[in-house]
C-alpha positions as CSV (number, residue, x, y, z in Angstrom):
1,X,392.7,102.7,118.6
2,X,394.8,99.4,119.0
3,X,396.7,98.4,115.6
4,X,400.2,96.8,114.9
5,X,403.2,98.0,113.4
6,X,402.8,97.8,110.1
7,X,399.7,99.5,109.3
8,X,400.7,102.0,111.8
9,X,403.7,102.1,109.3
10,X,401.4,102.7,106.2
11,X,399.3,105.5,108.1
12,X,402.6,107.5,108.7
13,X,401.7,107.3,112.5
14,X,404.8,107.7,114.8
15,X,403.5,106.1,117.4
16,X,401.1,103.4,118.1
17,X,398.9,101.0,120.6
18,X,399.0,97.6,120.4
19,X,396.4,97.4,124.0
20,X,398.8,95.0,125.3
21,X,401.9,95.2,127.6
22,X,405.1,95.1,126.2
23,X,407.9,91.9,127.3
24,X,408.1,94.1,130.4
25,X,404.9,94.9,131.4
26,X,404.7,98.2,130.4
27,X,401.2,99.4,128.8
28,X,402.3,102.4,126.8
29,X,402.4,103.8,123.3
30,X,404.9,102.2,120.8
31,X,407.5,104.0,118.2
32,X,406.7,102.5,114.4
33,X,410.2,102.8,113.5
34,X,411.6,100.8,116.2
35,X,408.5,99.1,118.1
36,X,409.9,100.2,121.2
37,X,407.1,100.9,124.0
38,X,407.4,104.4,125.3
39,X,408.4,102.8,129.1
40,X,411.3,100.8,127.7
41,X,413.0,103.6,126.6
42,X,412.2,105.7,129.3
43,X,413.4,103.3,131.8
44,X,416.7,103.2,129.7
45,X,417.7,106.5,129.6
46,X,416.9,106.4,133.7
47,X,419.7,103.5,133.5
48,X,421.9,105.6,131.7
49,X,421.4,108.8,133.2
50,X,422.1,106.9,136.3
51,X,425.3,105.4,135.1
52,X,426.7,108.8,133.4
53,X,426.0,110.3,137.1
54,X,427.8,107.8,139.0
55,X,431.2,108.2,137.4
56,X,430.6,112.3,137.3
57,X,432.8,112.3,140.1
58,X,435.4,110.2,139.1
59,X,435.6,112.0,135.5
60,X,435.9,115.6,137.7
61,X,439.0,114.1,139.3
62,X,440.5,112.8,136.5
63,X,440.0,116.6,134.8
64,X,441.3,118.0,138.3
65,X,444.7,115.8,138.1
66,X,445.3,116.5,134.7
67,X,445.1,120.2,135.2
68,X,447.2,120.4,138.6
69,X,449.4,117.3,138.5
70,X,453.1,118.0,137.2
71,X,456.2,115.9,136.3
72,X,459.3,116.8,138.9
73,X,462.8,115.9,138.5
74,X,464.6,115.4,141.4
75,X,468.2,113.7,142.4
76,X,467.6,111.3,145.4
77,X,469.5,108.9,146.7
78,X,469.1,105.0,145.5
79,X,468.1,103.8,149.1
80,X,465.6,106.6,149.3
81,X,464.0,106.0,146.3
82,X,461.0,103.7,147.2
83,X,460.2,105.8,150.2
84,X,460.1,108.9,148.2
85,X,457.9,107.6,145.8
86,X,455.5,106.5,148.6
87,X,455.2,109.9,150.0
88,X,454.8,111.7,146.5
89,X,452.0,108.8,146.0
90,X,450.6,109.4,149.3
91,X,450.3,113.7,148.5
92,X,448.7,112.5,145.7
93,X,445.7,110.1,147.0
94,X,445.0,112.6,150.2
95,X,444.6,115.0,147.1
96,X,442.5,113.0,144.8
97,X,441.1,110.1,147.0
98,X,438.7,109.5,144.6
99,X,441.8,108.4,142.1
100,X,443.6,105.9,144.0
101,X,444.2,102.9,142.7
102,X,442.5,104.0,139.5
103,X,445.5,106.6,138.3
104,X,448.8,105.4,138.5
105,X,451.4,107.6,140.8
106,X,454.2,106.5,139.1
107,X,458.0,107.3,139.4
108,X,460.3,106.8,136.7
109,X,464.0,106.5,137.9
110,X,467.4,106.4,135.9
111,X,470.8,106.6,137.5
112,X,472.5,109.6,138.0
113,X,476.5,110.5,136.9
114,X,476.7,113.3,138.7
115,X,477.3,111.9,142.3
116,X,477.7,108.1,142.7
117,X,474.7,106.4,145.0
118,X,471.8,109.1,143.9
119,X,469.8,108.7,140.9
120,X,467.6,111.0,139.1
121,X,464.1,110.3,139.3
122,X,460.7,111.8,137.9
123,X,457.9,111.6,140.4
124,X,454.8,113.1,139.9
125,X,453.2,115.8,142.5
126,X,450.7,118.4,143.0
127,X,451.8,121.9,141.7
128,X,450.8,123.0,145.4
129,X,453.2,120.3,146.9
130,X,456.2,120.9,144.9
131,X,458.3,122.9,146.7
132,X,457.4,120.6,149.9
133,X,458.3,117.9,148.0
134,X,461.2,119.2,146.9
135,X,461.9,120.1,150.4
136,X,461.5,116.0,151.3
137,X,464.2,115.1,148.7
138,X,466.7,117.7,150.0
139,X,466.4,116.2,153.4
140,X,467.1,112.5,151.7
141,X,470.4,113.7,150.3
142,X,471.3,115.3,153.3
143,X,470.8,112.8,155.5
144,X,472.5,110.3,153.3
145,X,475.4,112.8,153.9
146,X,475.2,113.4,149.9
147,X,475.5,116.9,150.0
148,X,475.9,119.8,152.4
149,X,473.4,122.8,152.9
150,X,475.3,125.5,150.9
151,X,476.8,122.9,147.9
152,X,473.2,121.8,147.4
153,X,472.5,124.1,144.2
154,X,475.9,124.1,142.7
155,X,475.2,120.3,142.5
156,X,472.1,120.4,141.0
157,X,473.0,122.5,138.1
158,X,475.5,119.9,137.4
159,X,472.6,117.4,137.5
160,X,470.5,119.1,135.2
């Protein structure tokens, strides 16, 4: 039976048939309370099923970073610096590829008192690549001639 809104209103119907297509061409039952054809909303919640799918993966990243990402502290020397921060970035993006150049790999430097020409900078690395990383800003300081093998720790916990 074909009626409008309104006296499908006053029958307490939920839905009803107008017989004609709605602005998109769908020929489907109508909601009273919103006039809203059946096919409309259906096609909607398609679109935003859709959309809510397509950034599953990125959200899973962002959880995955979140959880296995940490803040390390290391003393590196000032002309090291940028280079250091490219390879922590680069651990970082062959870990979550998904996440570059959406999450910011950033490194936040201050100078450091201890030993003239290093500074103490915050980088941010996977908990599985910390000691390797670690390992990398070692290497810098010794091969800026900054420290030797065996004064390496008695530095650092003047650093820190």
């Amino acid at each position: 039976m074909t009626m409008t809104r309104a006296p499908a209103a006053q029958a307490g119907l939920n839905k009803y048939d107008t017989g004609k297509p709605c602005k998109n061409g769908h020929r489907a039952m109508r909601y009273t309370q919103s006039g809203t054809c059946e096919g409309c909303l259906r096609a909607s919640q398609q679109r935003a099923q859709a959309v809510h799918a397509a950034g599953a993966p990125e959200r899973a990243a962002r959880k995955q970073f979140a959880l296995h990402v940490v803040s390390v502290a290391e003393r590196v020397p000032d002309a090291q610096l940028g280079s250091l921060q490219t390879m922590a970035e680069a651990l970082l993006s062959c870990r979550f590829p998904s996440l570059a150049g959406l999450v910011e790999f950033r490194c936040n430097p201050r100078p450091c008192k201890a030993v003239s020409g290093t500074i103490q900078a915050t980088f941010l690395v996977h908990v599985e690549d910390r000691q390797a990383f670690h390992g990398l800003c070692d290497n810098a300081l010794r091969a800026a001639s900054m420290i030797d093998a065996h004064g390496l720790a008695a530095r650092m916990e003047s650093v820190q």
